[in-house]
C-alpha positions as CSV (number, residue, x, y, z in Angstrom):
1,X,60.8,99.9,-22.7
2,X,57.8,97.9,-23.7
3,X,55.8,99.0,-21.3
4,X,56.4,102.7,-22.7
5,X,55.5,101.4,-25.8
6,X,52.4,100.4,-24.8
7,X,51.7,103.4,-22.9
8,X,52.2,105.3,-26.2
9,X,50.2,103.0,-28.0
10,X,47.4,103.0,-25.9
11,X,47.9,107.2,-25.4
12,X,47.9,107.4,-29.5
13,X,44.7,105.1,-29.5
14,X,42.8,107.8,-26.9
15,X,43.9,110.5,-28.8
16,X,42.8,109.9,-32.1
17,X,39.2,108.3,-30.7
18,X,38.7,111.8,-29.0
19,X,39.6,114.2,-32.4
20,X,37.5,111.6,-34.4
21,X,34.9,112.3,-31.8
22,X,35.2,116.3,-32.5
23,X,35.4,115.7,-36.0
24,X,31.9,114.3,-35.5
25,X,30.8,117.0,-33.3
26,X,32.1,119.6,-35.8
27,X,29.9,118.5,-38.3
28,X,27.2,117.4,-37.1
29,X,26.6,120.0,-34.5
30,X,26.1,123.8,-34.9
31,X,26.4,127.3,-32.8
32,X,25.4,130.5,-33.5
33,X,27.4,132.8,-31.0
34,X,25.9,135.5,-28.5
35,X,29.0,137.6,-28.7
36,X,28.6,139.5,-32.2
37,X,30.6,142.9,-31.6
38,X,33.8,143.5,-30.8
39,X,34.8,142.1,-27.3
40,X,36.8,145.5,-27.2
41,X,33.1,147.3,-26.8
42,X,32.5,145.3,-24.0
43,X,35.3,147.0,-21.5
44,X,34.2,150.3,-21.1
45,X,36.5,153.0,-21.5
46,X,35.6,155.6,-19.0
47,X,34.6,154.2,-15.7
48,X,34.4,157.0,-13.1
49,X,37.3,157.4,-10.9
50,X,39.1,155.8,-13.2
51,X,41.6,156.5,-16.3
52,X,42.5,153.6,-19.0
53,X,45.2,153.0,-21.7
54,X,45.1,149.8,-23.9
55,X,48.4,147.7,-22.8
56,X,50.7,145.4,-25.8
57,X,49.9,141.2,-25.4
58,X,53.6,141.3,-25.6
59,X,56.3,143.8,-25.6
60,X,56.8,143.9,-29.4
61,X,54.2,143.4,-32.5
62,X,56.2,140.6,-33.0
63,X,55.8,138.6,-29.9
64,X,52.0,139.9,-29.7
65,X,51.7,138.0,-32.8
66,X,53.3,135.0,-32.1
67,X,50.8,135.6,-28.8
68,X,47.8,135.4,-30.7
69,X,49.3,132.4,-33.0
70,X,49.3,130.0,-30.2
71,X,46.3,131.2,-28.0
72,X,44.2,131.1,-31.1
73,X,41.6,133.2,-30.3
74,X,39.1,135.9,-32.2
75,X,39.9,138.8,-30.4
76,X,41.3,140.0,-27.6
77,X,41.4,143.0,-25.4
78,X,44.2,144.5,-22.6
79,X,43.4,147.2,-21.2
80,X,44.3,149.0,-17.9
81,X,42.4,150.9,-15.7
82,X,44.4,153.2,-12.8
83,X,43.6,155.5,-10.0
84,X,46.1,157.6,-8.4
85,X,48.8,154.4,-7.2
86,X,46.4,152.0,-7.7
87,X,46.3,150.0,-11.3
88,X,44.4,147.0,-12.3
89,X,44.6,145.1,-15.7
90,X,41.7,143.7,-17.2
91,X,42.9,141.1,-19.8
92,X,39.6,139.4,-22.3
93,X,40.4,136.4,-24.7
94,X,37.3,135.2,-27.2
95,X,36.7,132.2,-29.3
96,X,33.8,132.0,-31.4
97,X,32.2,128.7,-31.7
98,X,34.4,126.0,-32.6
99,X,37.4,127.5,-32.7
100,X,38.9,125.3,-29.9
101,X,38.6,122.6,-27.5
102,X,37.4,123.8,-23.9
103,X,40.5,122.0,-22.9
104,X,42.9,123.8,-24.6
105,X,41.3,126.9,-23.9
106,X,41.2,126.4,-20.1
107,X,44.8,125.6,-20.0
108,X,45.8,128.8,-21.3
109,X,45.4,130.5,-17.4
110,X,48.0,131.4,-15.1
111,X,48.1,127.8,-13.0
112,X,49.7,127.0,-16.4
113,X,51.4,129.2,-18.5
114,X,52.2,131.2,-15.6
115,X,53.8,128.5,-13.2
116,X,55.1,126.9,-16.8
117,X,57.2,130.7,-17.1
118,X,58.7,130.1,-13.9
119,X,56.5,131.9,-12.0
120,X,55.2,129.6,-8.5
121,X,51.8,129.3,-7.4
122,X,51.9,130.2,-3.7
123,X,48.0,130.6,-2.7
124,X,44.9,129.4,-5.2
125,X,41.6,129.3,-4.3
126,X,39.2,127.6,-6.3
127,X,35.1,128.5,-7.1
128,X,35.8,131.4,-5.0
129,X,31.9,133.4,-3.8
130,X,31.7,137.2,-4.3
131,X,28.7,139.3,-3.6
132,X,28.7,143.4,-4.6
133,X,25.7,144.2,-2.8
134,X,22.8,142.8,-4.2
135,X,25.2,141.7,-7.4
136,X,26.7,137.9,-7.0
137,X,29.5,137.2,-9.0
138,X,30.2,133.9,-10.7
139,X,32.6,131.5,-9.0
140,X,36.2,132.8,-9.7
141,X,39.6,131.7,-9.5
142,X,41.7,133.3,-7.3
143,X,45.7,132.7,-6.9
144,X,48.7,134.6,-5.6
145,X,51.8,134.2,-8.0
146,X,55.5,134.9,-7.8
147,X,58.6,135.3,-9.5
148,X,62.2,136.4,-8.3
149,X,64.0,138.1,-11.7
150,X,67.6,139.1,-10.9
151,X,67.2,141.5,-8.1
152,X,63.4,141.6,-8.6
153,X,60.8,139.5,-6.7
154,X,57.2,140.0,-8.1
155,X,54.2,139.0,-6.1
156,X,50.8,139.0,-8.5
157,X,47.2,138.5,-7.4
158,X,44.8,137.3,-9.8
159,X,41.4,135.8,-10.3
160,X,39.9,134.5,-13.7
161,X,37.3,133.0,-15.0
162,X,37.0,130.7,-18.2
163,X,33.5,130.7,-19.2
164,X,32.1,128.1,-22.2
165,X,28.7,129.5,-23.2
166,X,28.9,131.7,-20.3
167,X,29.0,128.9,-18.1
168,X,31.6,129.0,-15.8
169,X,34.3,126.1,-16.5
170,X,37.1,125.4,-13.7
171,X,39.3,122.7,-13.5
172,X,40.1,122.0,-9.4
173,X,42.7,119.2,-10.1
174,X,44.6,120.8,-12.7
175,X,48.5,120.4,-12.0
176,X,50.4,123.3,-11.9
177,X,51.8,123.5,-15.4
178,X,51.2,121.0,-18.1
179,X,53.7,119.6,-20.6
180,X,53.8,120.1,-24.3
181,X,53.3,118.0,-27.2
182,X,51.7,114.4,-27.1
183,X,52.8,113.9,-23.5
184,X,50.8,116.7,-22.6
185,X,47.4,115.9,-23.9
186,X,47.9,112.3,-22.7
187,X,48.0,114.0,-18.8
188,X,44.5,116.5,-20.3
189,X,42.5,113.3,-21.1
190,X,41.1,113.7,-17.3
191,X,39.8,117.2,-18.1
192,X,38.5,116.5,-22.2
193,X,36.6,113.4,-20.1
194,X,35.0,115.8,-17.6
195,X,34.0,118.4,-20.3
196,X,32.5,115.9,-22.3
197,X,30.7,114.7,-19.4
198,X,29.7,118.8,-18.5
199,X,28.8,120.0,-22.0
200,X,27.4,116.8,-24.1
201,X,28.6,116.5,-27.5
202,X,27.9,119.9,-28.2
203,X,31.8,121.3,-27.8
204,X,31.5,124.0,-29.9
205,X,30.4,126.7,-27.4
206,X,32.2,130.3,-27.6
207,X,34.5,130.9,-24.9
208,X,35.8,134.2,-23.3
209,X,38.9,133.9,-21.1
210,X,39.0,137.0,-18.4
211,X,41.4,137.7,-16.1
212,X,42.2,140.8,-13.5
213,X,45.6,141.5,-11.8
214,X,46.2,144.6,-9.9
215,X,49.3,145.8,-7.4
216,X,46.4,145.4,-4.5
217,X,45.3,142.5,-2.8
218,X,42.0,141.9,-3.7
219,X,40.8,141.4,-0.2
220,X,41.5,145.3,0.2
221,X,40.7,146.6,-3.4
222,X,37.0,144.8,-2.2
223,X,36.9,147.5,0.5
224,X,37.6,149.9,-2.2
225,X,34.1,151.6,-3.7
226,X,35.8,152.6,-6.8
227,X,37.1,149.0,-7.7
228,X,33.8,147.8,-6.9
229,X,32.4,150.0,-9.5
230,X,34.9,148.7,-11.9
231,X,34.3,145.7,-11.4
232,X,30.2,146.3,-12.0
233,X,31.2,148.3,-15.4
234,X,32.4,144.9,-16.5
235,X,29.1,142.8,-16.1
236,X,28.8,142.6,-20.1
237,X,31.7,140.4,-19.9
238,X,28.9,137.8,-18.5
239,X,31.0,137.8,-14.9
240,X,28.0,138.3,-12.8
241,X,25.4,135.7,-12.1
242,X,22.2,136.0,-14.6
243,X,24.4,137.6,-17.1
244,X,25.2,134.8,-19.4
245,X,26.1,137.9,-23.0
């Protein structure tokens, strides 16, 4: 019992030493962000081959709400693009400068929330290498997720990026899932360590979340000259080497 005392002592100690420290940054540091229009402008709509429909965050206004409230972010855009059977969703999150920790924006991706929904993490593949041609795309994270519902069993392929500045920002070691509340920051200490050891004092960088799912595998949607030149319509999203928006 004392020793969990201490633990929590010493866990409330870190914590408030690290937001005094980005109480310090917040004032003292300043960013104007690269991103000015809507992220929305950045997906194109018409990409040949291909039709589009904008999809709900959630299945009702309400939940897409309640969404929105606890990722936190400036805009978002869902949007997905389909081919005869073929369908890929293209899901953007934004945070303008200083909106929130690099942290707790890079725990909102599927190795979290996902696997925290139930859903289990059976392949993941970290800074992943993709060339389109001459085109190199930034290192990616690539996963295989699934979930049995009832009489259901759902197998999902996806690879995101989290990108601070438009810098890619990965975290290898991150668990799968992460606990709420004090607890849980306590376990991200690790991770607000690193960034602050990546990105200075400076934490106020915008941040764009992307992530792409599809009912393909990606090894075979790569073979695939249409979903390549899907993939290329999205280089404003700052997803290709020397493309930093």
């Amino acid at each position: 019992m004392k020793k969990k005392k201490i633990f929590l002592i010493t866990g409330t100690v870190i914590l408030a030493w690290i937001a005094g420290l980005f109480v310090y940054v917040a004032a003292f540091t300043k960013v104007v962000p690269s991103i000015t229009q809507p992220i929305a402008q950045l997906l194109p709509t018409e990409i040949p081959g291909w039709t589009s429909r904008e999809l709900s965050l959630a299945g009702t206004e309400t939940m897409s709400e309640i969404a929105s409230q606890i990722l936190r972010f400036d805009q978002y855009i869902y949007r997905q693009y389909q081919k005869g059977p073929t369908h890929v969703e293209v899901y953007v999150a934004y945070w303008g400068p200083g909106k929130i920790t690099t942290t707790d924006a890079g725990v909102h991706n599927p190795d979290s929330c996902w696997v925290s929904a139930g859903w289990t993490r059976d392949e993941r593949e970290h800074g992943k290498e993709i060339s389109l041609g001459t085109k190199k795309m930034k290192p990616l994270e690539y996963g295989i997720y699934s979930k049995k519902e009832q009489q259901e069993f759902y197998r999902q392929p996806v690879i995101f990026w989290h990108l601070v500045g438009g810098e890619v920002n990965r975290y290898e070691d991150q668990k799968q899932g992460w606990r709420s509340g004090v607890l849980g920051r306590l376990d991200r200490v690790p991770l607000v360590i690193a960034d602050l050891k990546k990105y200075g004092l400076n934490q106020r960088r915008e941040q764009m979340f992307i992530r792409i799912t599809a009912n393909r595998s990606f090894d075979a949607l790569l073979q695939d000259p249409d979903f390549i030149r899907l993939l290329e319509a999205l280089e404003p999203l700052g997803i290709f080497e020397g493309h930093d928006w």
